[in-house]
C-alpha angles and dihedrals in degrees: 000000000000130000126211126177119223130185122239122218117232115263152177119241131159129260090228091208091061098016085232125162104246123190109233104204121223110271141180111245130198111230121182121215111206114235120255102246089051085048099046089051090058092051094049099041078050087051098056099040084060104047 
């Protein structure tokens, strides 16, 4: 598994008990990328459940 960071741009989103506008400030988030060889088993176990 491989981990790659990505930046978040700043946004508005609502506060759903008060229904309240609320600034979400710009961040750095962790993301994971699967390995080949993980991601290429799930296709082909995919592959032989549908045929």
């Amino acid at each position: 598994m491989k981990t790659y960071s990505i930046k978040r741009k700043p946004r508005t989103g609502t506060n759903p008990k008060t229904l309240q506008k609320v600034k979400i400030p710009a961040k750095a988030v962790v993301k994971f990328r699967v390995a080949k060889a993980a991601r290429d088993a799930v296709v082909k176990a995919k592959k032989v459940v549908i045929a």
